[in-house]
C-alpha positions in Angstrom: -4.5 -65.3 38.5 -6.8 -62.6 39.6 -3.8 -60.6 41.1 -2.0 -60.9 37.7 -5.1 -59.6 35.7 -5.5 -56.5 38.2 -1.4 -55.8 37.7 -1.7 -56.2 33.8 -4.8 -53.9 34.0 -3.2 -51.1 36.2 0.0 -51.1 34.1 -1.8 -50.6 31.3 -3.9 -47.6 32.4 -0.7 -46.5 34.0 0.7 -46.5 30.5 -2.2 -44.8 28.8 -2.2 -41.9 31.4 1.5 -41.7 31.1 1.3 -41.1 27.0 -1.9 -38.5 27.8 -0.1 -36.4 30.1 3.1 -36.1 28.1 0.8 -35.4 25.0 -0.8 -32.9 27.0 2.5 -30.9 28.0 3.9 -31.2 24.2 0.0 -29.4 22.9 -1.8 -27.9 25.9 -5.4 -28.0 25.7 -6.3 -24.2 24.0 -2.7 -23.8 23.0 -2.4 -21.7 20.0 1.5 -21.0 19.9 3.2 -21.4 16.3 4.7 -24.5 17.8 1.1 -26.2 18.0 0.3 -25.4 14.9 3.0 -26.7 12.6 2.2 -29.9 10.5 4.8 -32.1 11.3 4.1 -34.7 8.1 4.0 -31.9 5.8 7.3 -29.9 7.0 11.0 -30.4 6.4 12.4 -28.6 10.2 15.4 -31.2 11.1 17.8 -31.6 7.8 20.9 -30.8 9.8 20.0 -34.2 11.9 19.1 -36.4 9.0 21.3 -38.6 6.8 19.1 -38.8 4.1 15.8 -37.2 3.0 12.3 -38.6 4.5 10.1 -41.0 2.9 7.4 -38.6 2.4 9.4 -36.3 0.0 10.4 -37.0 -3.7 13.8 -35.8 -4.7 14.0 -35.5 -8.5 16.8 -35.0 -11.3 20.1 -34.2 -9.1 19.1 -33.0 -6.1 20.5 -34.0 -2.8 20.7 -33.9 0.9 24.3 -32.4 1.7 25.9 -31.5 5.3 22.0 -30.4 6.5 20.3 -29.0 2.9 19.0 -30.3 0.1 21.1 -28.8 -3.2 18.8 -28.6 -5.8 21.6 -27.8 -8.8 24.7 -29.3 -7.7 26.9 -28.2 -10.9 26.6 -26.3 -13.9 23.5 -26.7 -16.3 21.6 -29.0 -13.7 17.8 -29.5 -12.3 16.7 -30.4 -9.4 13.1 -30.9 -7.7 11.4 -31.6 -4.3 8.2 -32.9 -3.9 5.8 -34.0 -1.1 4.7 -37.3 -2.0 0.8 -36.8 -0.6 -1.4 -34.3 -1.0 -2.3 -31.5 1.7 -5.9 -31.4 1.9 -6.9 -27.6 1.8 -9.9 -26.8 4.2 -8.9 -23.9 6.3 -6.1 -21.5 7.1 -2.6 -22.3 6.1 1.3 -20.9 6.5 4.0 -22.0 4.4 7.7 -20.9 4.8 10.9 -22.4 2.4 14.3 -21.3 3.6 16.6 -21.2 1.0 19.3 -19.5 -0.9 21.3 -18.9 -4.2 25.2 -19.0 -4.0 28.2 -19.8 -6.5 26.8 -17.1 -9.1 25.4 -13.7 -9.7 24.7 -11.6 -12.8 21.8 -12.7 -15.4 20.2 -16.3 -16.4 17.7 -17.7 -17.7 18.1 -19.9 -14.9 15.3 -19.3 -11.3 13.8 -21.7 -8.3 9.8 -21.5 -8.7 8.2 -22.6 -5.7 4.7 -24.2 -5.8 1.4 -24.8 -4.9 -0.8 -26.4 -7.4 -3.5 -29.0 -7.6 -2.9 -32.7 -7.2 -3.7 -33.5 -10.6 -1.1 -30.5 -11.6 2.1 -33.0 -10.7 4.6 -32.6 -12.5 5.2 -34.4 -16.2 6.6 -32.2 -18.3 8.9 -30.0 -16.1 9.2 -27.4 -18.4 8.7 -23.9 -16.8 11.7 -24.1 -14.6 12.0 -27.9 -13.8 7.8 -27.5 -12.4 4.9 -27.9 -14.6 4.2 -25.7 -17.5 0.3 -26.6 -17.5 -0.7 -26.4 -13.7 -3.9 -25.1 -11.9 -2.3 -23.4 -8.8 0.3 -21.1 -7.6 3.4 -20.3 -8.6 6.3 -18.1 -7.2 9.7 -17.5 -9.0 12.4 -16.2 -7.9 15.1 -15.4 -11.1 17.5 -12.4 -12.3 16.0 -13.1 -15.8 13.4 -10.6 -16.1 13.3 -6.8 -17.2 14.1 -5.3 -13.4 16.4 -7.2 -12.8 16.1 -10.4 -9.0 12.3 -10.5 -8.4 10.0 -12.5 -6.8 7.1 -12.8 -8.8 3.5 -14.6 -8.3 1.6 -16.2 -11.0 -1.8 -18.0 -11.6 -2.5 -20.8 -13.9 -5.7 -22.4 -14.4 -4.5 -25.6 -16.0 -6.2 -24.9 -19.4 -2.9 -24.1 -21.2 0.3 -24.2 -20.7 2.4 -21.1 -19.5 5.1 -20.4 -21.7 8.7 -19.5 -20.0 8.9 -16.4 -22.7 6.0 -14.7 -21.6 6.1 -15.4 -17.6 6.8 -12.0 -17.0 3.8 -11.0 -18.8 1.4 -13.0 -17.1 2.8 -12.0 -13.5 0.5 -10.7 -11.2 2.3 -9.2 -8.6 6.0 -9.0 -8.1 8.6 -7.3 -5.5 12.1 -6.6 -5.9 14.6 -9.1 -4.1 18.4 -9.5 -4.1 18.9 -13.3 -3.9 21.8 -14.7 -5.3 25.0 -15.3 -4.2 24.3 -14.8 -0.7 26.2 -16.8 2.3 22.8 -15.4 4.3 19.0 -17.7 3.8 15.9 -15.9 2.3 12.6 -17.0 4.1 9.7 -16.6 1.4 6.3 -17.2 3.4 3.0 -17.7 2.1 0.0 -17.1 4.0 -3.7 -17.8 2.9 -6.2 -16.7 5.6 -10.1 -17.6 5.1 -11.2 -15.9 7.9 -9.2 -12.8 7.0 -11.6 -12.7 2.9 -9.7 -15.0 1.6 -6.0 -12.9 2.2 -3.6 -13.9 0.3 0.3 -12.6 1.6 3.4 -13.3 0.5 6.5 -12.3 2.9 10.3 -12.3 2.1 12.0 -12.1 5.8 9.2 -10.5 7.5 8.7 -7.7 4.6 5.4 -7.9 2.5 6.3 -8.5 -0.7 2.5 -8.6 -1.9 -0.6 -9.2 -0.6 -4.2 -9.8 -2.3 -7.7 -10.7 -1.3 -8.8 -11.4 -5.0 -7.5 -14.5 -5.3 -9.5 -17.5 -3.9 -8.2 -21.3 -3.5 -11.0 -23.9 -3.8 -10.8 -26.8 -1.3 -9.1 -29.9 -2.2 -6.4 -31.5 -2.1 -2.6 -29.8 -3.1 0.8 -30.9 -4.1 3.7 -28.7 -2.5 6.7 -28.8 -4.3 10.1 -27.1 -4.7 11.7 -26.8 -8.5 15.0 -24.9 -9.8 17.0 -24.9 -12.8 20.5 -23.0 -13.2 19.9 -22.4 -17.2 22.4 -22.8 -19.6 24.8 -19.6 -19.1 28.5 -20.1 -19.3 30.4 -20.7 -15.9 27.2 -20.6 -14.3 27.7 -23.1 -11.2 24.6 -21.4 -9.5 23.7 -23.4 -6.5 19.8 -23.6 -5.4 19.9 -24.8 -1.8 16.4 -25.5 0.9 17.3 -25.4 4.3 13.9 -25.5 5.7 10.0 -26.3 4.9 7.4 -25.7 7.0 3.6 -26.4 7.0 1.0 -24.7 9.9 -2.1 -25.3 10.1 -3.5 -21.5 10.6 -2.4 -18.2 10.5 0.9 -17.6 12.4 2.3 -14.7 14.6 4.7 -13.3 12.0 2.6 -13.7 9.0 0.6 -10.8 11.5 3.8 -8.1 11.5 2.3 -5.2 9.9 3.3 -3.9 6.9 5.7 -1.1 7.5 8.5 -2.3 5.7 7.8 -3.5 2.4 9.9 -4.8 -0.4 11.3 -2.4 -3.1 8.5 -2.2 -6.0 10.3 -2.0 -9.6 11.3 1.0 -11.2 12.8 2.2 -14.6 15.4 5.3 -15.3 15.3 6.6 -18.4 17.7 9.1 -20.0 16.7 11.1 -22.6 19.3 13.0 -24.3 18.7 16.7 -26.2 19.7 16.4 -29.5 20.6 19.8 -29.8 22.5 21.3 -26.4 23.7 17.3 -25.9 22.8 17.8 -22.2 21.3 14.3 -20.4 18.0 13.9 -17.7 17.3 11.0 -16.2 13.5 10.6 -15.6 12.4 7.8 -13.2 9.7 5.4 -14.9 7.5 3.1 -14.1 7.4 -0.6 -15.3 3.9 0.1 -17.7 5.3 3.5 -19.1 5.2 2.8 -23.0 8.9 3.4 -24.5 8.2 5.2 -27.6 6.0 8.1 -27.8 3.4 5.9 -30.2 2.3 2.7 -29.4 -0.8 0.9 -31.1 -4.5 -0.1 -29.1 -3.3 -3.7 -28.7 0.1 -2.9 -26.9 -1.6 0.1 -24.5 -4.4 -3.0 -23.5 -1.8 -5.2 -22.8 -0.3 -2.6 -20.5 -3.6 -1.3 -18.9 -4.3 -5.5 -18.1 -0.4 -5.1 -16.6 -1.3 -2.4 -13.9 -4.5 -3.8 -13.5 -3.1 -6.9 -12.4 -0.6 -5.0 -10.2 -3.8 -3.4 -8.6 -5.8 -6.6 -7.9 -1.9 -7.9 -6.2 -2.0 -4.8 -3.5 -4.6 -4.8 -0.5 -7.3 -1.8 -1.7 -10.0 -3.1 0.7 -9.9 -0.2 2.9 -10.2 1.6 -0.1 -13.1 0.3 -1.5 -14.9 1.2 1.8 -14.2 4.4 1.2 -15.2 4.8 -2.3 -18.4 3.1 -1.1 -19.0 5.2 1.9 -18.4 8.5 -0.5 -20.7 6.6 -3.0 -23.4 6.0 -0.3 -23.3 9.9 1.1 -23.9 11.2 -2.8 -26.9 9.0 -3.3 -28.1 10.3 0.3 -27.4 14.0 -0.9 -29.5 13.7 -4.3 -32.3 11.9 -2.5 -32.2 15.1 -0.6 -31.7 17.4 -3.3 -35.1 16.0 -5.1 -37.3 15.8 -1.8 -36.5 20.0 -1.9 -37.5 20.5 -5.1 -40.7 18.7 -5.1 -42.6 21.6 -4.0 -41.8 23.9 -6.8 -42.5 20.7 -8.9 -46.1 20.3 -7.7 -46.4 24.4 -8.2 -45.1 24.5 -11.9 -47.4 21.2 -12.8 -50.6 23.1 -10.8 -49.7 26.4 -13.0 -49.8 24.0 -16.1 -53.1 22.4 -15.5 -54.7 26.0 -14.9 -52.9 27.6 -18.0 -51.0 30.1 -16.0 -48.2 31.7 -19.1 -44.8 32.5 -17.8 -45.0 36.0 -18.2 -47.6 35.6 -15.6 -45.9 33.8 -13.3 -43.1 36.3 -13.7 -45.5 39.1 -12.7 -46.4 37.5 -9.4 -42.7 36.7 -8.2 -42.3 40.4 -9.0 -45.3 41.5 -7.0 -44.3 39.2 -4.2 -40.7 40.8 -4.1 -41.5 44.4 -4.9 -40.2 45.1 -1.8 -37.6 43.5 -1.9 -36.1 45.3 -5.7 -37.4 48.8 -4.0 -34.9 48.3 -1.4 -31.5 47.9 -4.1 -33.5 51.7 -5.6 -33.0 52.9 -2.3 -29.8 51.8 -2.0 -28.7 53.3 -5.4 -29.8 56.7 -4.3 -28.3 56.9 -1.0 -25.1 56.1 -2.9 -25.5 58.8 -4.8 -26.6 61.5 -2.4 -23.7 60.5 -0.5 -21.3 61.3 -3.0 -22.9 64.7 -3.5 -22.3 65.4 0.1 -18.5 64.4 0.0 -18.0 66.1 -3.3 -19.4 69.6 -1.2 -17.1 69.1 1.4 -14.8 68.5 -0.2 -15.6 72.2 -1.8 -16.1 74.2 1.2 -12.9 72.9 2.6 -11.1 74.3 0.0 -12.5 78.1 0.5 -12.6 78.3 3.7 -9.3 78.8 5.7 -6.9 75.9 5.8 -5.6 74.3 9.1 -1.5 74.9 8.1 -2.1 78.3 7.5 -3.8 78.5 11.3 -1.2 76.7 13.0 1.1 78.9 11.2 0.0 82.1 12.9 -0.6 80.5 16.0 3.1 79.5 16.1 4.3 83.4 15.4 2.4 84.8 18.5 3.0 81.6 21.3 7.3 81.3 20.5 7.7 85.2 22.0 5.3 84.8 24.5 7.0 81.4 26.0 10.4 83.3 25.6 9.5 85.8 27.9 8.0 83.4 30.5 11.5 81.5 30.5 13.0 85.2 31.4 10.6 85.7 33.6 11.2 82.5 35.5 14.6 82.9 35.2 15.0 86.3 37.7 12.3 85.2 39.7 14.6 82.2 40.7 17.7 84.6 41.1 15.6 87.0 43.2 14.5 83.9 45.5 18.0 82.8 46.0 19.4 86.2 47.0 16.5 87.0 49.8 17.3 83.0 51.3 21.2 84.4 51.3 20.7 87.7 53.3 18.4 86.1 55.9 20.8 83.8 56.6 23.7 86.5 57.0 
């Protein structure tokens, strides 16, 4: 009996060790590799294995797992919507990446996928902003060839007190990047990373390019539904096909969501062509998105536009900015601090002269008196100035009677050119002579 209750005992802490150490090499102790940080309950990594979609994701409308995806709009004028079914608590650090893509279409809709992260009590029961909620408290990011500039990926903010209105989404965005999308045999990875240690960062990524990036946008802690929507509107022949590959949850920042920043997405931009009415000839001038299109506009539509580029400010990362604007800040107050400690001596001097009655025209007389020698000096100067000029001016007199250099070198030249003419001749014969005497001592 006693032999039986050792061996039952030993198996079983042979059995707990064996489950420890193969825990231990699946998460090493101190391992902070992507792999150890993904949220298995919360992610959607395996669709290719799986014949039909977990229990802990809601499929809504017609959506459905096909050959390793889920189709979200499976024919023309469909919905479709994918939910997680509990909510992620929010508490620290989280990345989120959705692989999907749009195929079967391309041109304009009023069609878009939206993909979300809103508060639990934001679930969806309306689904009328794109198959997702029209009154949520969250985030929202659609993707949709619908707006002004054409495929964009565009953030908004909702605080659940009204609805948001599909007409004016492009309004209300605050932040946006350009993206090409649809009808694309290649996946788009959007991914979403909110870092607390980082002031609150907010960045979104579209294959490893920032799309946007904000630290003015702050998540309170609670609990969130993650969700999925898409709608392919109600254009003719429009069999747009909104397909998720992938989900995934981590619990942290991740390596990629660290790439720098050095290839970003394509902001939006306008051309405009303006045409002369009188030679006909055509420029095109490129514009921005908040440039007003008529020459007049009234004070309500240039607020709306200055809240527009505001927003697009608060969406771009102008920390290091700030810094600077502070450091330039701090280095002005520092110079007028200096700038009133100099002139508190003449201060105390003009308040003494005040309480003894001293006039101005006194205090004038004493600067002069002080500086005397000074204003003597520029005199000085004045007359030295001029006595120099009187000297040049006599030079410049007596050079003219007296003889002139030309007229020297002139006379010079008539008596040296005959004088070096004979010395050539002379040189000449004295040579000759030379050479005959060296001939007849040598006969």
């Amino acid at each position: 009996m006693i032999m039986a209750l050792r061996s039952t005992v030993l198996l079983t802490l042979f059995t707990i060790l064996a489950a420890w150490t193969g825990l231990l090499e699946a998460h090493p102790l101190g391992d902070t590799s992507d792999a150890s940080k993904l949220n298995s309950d919360y992610s959607l990594s395996d669709l290719v294995n799986l014949r039909k979609v977990p229990s802990n994701w809601q499929t809504g409308e017609q959506a459905s797992l096909e050959e390793g995806r889920i189709v979200l709009t499976s024919r023309q004028n469909s919905k479709g919507s994918l939910w997680l079914k509990q909510g992620f608590n929010l508490k620290d650090s989280f990345t989120m990446e959705w692989t999907f893509r749009s195929v079967g279409y391309s041109g304009k809709t009023d069609g878009g996928i939206s993909f979300w992260f809103v508060q639990d009590s934001s679930i969806p029961r309306d689904k009328q902003l794109y198959n997702g909620p029209a009154k949520y408290d969250g985030l929202q990011l659609l993707v949709d060839n619908n707006g002004p500039l054409g495929p964009t990926l565009r953030g908004q903010l909702n605080d659940g007190q009204k609805p948001v209105e599909k007409v004016n989404i492009y309004e209300e965005s605050f932040a946006s990047c350009l993206m090409g999308y649809q009808d694309s045999s290649v996946p788009s990875t959007i991914r979403v990373t909110y870092d607390m240690d980082d002031n609150n960062l907010l960045k979104v990524q579209v294959d490893n390019k920032i799309c946007f990036q904000t630290r003015k946008i702050h998540f309170p802690t609670g609990t969130y539904r993650i969700g999925v929507s898409a709608e392919n509107g109600a254009v003719d022949n429009n069999a747009e096909s909104f397909e998720v590959f992938k989900m995934q949850l981590f619990n942290g920042v991740i390596e990629d969501s660290l790439i720098p920043n050095v290839n970003a997405m394509g902001q939006p931009k306008m051309i405009t062509k303006y045409v002369d009415k009188e030679t006909g000839k055509e420029q095109l001038i490129e514009k921005t998105a908040f440039d007003a299109e008529k020459d007049k506009i009234s004070n309500y539509e240039l607020y709306k536009k200055l809240d527009r580029v505001e927003g697009k400010i608060l969406a771009n990362d102008i920390n290091a900015l700030g810094a600077k604007l502070d450091g330039i800040i701090k280095v002005q107050q520092e110079l007028l601090s200096f700038v009133k400690t100099s002139t508190v001596p003449r201060s105390t001097k003009e308040a003494a002269d005040n309480e003894k009655g001293t006039s101005s025209d006194n205090a004038i007389a004493q600067d002069r008196e002080k500086f005397k020698d000074f204003l003597s000096l520029n005199a000085k100067l004045d007359k030295m100035l001029v006595d120099q000029e009187k000297y040049r001016e006599a030079a410049k007199i007596h050079g003219q009677d007296g003889p002139q250099v030309d007229e020297i070198a002139r006379k010079l030249m008539i008596w040296l050119l005959p004088l070096i003419f004979i010395m050539l001749i002379m040189a000449y014969y004295t040579f000759r002579i030379r050479q005959e005497i060296i001939k007849t001592k040598l006969l």
